[in-house]
N, C-alpha and C positions, 0 to 999 in steps of 0.2 A: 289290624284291629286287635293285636294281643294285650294291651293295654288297655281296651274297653271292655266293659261288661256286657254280659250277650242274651244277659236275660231280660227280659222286659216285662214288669209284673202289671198285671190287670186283672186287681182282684184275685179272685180262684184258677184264672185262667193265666199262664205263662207260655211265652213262647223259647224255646232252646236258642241256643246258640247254630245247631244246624237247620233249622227252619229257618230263621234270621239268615243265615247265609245264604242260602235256598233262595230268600224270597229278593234280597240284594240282585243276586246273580240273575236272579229272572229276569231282574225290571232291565242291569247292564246290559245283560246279551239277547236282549229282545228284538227282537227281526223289523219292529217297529221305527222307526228312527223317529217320528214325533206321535206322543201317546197325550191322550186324554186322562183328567184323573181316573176315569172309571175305565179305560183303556188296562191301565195300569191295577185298578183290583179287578180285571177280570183274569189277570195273568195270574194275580195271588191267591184266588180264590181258594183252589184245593188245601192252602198249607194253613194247618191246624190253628185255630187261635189267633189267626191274621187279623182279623177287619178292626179290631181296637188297636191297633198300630200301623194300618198301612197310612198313615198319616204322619206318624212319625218317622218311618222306613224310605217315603218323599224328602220329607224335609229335610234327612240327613243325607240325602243323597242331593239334594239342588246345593245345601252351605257344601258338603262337597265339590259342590261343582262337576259335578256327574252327568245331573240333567240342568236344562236351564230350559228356568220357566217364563212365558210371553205368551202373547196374544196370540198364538202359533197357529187357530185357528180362526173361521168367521162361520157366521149365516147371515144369510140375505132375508131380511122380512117381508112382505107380501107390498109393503108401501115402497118398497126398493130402499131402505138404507140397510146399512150392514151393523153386525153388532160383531164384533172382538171379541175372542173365546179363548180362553186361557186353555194349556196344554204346556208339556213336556218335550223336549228334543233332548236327544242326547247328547252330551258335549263331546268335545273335541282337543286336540291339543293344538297349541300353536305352532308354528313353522320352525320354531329356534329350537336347537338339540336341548339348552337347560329346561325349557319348557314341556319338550317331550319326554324326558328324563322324571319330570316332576307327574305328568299326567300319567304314565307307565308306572311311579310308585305306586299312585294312590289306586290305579289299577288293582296293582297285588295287595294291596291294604284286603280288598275284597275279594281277593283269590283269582284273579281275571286278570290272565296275560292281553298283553296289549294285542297283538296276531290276532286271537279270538275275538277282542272287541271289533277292531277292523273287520273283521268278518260280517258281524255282526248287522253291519249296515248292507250286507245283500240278503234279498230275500232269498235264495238260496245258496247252500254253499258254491253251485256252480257257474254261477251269473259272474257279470264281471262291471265293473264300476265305468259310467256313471250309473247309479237305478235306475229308472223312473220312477217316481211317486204318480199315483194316480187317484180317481175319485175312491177308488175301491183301499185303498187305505189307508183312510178318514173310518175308520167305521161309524159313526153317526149320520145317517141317511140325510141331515139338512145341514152338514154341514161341509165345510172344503176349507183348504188353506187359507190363511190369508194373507196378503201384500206385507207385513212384516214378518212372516217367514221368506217369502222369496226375496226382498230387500237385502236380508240376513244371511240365508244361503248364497246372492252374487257378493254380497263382501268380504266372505269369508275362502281360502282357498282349499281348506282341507275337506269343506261340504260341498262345495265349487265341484270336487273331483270324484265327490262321490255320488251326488245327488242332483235329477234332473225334475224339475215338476210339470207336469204336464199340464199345459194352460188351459186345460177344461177341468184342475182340481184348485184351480185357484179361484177365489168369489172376483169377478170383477163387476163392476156397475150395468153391465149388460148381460150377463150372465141372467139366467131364468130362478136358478134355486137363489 
């Protein structure tokens, strides 16, 4: 990022280049692996002069290709269809060493070793991969994953090997919520 500017003017209010970094590295190394928007500002809340740019802070981070954004979650309505909810996952690099090479820069663009991001997807440092995802982290009480997350996680092999979903946080047509 040495060649960006790190201020972001909103009005009277400015956010620094170390708050911007701060709130960057939050959303990276967040224990979350798929975040809702509001997921995602409840992590920034604390940092000074946030909420008129954590929108911008998103978007530069999904044209990054940091996170990628999908229907990542659902809810199920009381008539039984489901509705598609948009949310955050964290991306990934692909299999080939140039790929990982490139996913590992843009890493350090925002000061986040690649190790650390890997990390990042267990909820704690001591756990060990695959996770499991479960209802309990969805935080939105009506809602659960949905079938274009886990479509997405079996086609991919590097979430393959990190992440397992537990078929009671997935909406399916029989499901109650």
């Amino acid at each position: 990022m040495s060649n960006e500017l790190f201020l972001i003017f909103l009005g009277d209010n400015q956010i620094d280049d170390e708050d911007l970094q701060e709130a960057y590295q939050k959303i990276i190394l967040n224990n979350a692996i798929i975040m809702s928007r509001s997921d995602i500002c409840n992590k920034l809340k604390h940092i000074k002069n946030i909420s008129k740019s954590r929108d911008n802070i998103i978007s530069k981070l999904v044209t990054d290709e940091l996170l990628i954004k999908d229907n990542w979650f659902a809810s199920k309505k009381v008539n039984g269809s489901i509705d598609l909810l948009p949310g955050f996952l964290k991306a990934f690099p692909k299999n080939n060493p140039q790929d990982q090479l490139h996913f590992a820069r843009l890493l350090a663009k925002y000061n986040v070793h690649y190790n650390e991001y890997e990390e990042s997807f267990k909820k704690h440092k001591t756990d060990t991969f695959p996770r499991t995802l479960t209802a309990a982290d969805v935080k939105h009480k009506t809602w659960l994953f949905s079938n274009v997350l886990t479509d997405y996680i079996q086609k991919n092999d590097f979430l393959n090997q990190r992440i397992v979903l537990d078929p009671s946080a997935i909406v399916q047509e029989n499901n109650s919520k």
